[in-house]
C-alpha positions as CSV (number, residue, x, y, z in Angstrom):
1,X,125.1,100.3,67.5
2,X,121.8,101.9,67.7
3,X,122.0,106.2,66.9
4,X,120.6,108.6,69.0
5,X,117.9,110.4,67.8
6,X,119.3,113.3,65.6
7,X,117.5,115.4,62.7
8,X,119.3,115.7,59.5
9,X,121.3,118.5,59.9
10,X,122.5,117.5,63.7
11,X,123.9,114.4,62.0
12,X,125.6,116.3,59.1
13,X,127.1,119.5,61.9
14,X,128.1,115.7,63.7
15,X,130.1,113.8,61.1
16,X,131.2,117.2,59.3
17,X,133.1,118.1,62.7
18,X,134.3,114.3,63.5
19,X,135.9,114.5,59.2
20,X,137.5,117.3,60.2
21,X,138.9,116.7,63.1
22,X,140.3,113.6,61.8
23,X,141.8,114.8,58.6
24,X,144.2,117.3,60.9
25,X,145.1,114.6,63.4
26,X,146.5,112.4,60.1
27,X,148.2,115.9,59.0
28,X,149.9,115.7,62.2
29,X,150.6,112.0,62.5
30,X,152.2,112.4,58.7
31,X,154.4,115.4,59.8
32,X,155.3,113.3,63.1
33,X,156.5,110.2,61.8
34,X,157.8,111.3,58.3
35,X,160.4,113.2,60.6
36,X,160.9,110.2,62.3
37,X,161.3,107.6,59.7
38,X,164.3,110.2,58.4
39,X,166.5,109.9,61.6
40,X,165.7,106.1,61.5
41,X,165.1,104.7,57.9
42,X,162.9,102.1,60.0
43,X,160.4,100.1,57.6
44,X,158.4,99.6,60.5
45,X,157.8,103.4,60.9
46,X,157.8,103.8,57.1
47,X,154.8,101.0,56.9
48,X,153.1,103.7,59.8
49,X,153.8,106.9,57.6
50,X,152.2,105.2,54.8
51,X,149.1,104.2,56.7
52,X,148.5,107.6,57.8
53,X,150.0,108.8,54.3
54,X,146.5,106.6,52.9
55,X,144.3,108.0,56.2
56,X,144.6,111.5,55.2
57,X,143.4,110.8,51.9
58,X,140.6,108.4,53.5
59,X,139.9,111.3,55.8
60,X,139.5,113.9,52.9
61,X,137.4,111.4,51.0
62,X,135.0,111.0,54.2
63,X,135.0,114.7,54.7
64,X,133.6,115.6,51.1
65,X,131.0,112.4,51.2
66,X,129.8,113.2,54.4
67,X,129.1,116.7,53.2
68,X,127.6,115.5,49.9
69,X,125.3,112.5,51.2
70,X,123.6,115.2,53.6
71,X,122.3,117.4,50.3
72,X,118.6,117.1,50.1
73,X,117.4,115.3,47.4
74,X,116.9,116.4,44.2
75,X,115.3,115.7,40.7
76,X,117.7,113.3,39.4
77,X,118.2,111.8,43.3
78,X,115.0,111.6,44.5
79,X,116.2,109.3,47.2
80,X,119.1,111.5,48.5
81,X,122.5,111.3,48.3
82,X,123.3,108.8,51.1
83,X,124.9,106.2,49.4
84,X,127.9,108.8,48.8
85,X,129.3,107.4,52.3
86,X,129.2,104.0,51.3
87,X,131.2,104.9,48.3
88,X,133.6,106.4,50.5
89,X,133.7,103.8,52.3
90,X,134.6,101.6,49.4
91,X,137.0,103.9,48.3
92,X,138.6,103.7,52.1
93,X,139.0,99.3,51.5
94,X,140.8,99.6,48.3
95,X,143.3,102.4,49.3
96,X,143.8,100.5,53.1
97,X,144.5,96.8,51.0
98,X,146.7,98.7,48.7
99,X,148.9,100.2,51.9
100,X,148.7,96.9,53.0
101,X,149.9,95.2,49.9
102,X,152.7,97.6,49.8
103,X,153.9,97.5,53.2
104,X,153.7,93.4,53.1
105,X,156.4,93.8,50.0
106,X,158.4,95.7,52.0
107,X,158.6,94.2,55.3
108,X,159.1,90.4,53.0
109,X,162.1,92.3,51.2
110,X,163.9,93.7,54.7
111,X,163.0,90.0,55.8
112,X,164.9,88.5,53.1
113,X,167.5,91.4,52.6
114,X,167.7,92.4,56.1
115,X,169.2,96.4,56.4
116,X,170.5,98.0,59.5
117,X,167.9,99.9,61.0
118,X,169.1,103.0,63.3
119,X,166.9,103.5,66.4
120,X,166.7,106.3,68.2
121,X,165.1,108.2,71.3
122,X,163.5,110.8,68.8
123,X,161.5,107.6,66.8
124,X,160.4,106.0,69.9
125,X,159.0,109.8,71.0
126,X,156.7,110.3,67.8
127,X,155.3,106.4,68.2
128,X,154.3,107.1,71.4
129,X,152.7,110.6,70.4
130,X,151.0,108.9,67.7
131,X,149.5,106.4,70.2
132,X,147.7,109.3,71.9
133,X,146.9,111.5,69.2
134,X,145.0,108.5,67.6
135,X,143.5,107.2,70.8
136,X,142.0,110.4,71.6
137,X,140.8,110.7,68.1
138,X,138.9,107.3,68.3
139,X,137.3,107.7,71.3
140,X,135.6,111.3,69.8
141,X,135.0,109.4,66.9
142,X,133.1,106.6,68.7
143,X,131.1,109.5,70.9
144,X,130.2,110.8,66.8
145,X,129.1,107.3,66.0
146,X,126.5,106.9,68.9
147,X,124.6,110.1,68.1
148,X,125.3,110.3,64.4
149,X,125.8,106.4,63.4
150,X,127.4,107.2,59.8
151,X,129.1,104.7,58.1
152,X,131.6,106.7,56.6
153,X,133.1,107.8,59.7
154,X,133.0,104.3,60.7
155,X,135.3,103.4,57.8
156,X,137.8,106.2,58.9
157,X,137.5,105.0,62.3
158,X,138.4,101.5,61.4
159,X,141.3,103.2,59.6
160,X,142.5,104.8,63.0
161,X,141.9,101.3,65.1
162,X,143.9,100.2,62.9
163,X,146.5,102.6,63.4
164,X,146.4,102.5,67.2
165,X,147.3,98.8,66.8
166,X,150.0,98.9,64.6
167,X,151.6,101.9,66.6
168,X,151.7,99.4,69.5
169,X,153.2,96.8,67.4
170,X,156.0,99.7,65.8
171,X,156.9,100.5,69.1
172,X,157.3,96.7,70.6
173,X,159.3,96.4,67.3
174,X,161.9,99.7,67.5
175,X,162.4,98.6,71.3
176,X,162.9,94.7,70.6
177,X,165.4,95.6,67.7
178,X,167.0,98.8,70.1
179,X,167.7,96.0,72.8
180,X,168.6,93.0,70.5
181,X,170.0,94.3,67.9
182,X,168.2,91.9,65.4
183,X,167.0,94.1,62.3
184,X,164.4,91.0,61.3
185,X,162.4,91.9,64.1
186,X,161.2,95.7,62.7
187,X,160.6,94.4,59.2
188,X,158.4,91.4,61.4
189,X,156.4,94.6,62.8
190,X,156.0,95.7,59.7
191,X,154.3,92.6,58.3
192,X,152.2,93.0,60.9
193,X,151.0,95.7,60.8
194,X,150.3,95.1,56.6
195,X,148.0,92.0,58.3
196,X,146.5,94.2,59.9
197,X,145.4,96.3,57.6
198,X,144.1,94.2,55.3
199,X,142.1,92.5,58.0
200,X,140.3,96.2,58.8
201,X,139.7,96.5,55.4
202,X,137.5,93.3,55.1
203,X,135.3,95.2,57.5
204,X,134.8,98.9,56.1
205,X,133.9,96.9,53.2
206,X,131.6,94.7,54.5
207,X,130.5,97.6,55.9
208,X,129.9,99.5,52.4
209,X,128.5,96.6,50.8
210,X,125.6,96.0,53.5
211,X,124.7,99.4,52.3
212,X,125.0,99.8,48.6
213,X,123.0,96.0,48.6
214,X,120.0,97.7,50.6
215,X,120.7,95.4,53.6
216,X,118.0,95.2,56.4
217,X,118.4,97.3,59.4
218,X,119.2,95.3,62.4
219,X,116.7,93.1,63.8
220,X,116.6,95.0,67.2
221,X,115.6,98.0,64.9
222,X,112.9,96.2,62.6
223,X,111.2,95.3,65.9
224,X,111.4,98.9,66.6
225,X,109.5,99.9,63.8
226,X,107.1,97.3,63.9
227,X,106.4,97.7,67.6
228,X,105.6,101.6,66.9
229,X,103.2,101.4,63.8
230,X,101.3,98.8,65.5
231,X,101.0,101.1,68.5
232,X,98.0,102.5,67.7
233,X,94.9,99.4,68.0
234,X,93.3,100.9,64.9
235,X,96.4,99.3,62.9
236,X,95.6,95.7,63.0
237,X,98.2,94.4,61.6
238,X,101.9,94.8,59.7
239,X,103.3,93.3,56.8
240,X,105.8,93.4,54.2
241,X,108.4,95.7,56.0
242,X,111.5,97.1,54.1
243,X,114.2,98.8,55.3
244,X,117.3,100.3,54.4
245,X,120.2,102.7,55.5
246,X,121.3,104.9,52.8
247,X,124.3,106.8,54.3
248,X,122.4,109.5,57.3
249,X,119.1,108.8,55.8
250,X,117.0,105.3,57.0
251,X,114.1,104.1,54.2
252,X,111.3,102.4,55.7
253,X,108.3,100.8,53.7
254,X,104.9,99.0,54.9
255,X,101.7,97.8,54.5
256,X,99.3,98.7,57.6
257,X,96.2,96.5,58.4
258,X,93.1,98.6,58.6
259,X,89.6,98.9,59.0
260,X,87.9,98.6,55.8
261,X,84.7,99.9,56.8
262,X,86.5,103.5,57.7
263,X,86.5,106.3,55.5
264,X,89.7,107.5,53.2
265,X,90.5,110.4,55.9
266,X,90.3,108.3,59.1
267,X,92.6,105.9,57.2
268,X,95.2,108.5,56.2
269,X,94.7,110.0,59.8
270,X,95.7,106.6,61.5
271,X,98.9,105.8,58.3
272,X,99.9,109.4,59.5
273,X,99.9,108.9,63.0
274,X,101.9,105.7,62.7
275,X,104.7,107.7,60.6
276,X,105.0,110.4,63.1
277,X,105.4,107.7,65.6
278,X,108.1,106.0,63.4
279,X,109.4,109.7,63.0
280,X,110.5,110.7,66.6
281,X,112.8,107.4,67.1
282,X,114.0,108.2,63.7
283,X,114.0,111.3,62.9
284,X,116.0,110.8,59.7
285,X,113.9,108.0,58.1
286,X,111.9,108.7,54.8
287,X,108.9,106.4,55.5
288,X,105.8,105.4,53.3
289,X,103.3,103.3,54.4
290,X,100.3,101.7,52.3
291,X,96.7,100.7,54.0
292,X,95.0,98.1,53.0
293,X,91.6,97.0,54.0
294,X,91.6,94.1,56.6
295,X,91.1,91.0,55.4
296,X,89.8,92.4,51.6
297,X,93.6,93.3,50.4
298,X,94.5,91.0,47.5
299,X,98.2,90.3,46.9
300,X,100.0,93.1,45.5
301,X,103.1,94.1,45.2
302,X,105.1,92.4,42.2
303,X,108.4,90.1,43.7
304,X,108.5,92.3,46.7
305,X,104.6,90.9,48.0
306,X,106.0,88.5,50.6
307,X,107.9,89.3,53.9
């Protein structure tokens, strides 16, 4: 999805609320169901508590890397701090596959060892509760995304996806094993809900990894960018375009085709121009631009001459 266009410190007042709000909706969801899974003993709720057990800590991880990738930069990070979320969001994969990993054990043991399972209106209740809490905290989260477009909060919200999910699949599980009796069927939920997982992991870390590797900004955005430098017919051409996301900040680099026969001041006045232009459709981007004469620019550039 494509952010709104926010300054710096209306994206960090953005995902600094949305971290919060969702680290004391998993305090809540851990309080909820680790008084349900006592009345029950259910490993279906258990594999639930532990997921939100992992989402509070994924939560509180987001919260201090949000807060951290938003510091200006400084002399030893003269690029910022943005890659912070994408560590986070790293950090969020790992501890997400290891719920999984554990849950999966589980729900394979009750499978094998089956246990009775003791169901009760009370359980039922705090599913149910948690469906809401976390659907209302995914929708606010999504609103975040749109305006602040972090990829942090993106993990966690993958996280709480997640959740919603394999709330839906506890529940079908507590009421198919309160009306049949057959324990097999919770531990089944549980499994599932471990698949599931391990399945939103693969994307927060995709996620991460498109960052950390400098990936491209989307193709609808590149055109963006191109589309505005070359607004102005002074610019005769662009070339070699880089860009990057680095956690709230965007990095954009180009070459910009221009007269030769202008002086060094209406050339900076027309690079200028183009980065201000660049500037109000992302406010957020660090841009530098390099002219080169038309037609008189020999190749430079090292590897990074061509595209």
């Amino acid at each position: 999805m494509t952010p709104t266009p926010l300054s710096l410190s209306e994206k960090a007042a953005v995902t600094r609320r949305i971290t919060l709000l969702s680290t004391a909706a998993a305090a809540l969801l851990i309080l909820l169901k680790g008084a349900a899974f006592l009345s029950s003993g259910s490993v279906a709720i258990l594999a639930s508590l532990a997921d939100s057990g992992l989402d509070l800590v994924a939560s509180l991880v987001t919260l201090f890397a949000v807060r951290y990738a938003a510091a200006p930069p400084d002399a030893e990070h003269r690029f910022g701090h943005g890659k912070a979320e994408a560590f986070a969001g790293l950090m969020q994969a790992g501890l997400v596959f290891a719920s999984g990993a554990l849950i999966g054990r589980e729900a394979v043991g009750r499978l094998l060892h089956p246990a009775p399972v003791s169901i009760d209106a009370w359980s039922i209740l705090v599913m149910i509760a948690s469906v809401i809490v976390t659907g209302g905290l995914i929708a606010v989260q999504s609103r975040a995304l749109k305006k602040a477009g972090s990829i942090a909060v993106e993990g966690d919200r993958a996280h709480y996806a997640a959740d919603l999910a394999s709330n839906g699949v506890v529940i079908v599980g507590l009421g198919a094993t309160a009306l049949t009796g057959v324990v097999w069927i919770d531990a089944a939920a549980g499994l599932i809900v471990a698949a599931w997982l391990v399945w939103g992991a693969i994307g927060v870390l995709r996620g991460a990894a498109d960052q950390l590797m400098d990936r491209e900004l989307s193709d609808q955005d590149r055109d963006r960018v191109l589309k505005l430098m070359a607004a102005d017919p002074r610019v005769r051409g662009v070339h070699q375009l880089r860009t990057r996301e680095s956690g709230p900040y965007i990095h954009i680099q180009a070459h910009l085709d221009l007269d030769p026969g202008q002086t060094l001041e209406a050339a900076h006045a027309v690079v200028v121009a183009a980065e201000r232009r660049v500037l109000e459709a992302f406010p957020a981007a660090d841009i530098l631009l390099h002219a080169d004469p038309r037609g008189r620019a020999e190749t430079h550039g090292g590897v990074f001459s061509d595209g």
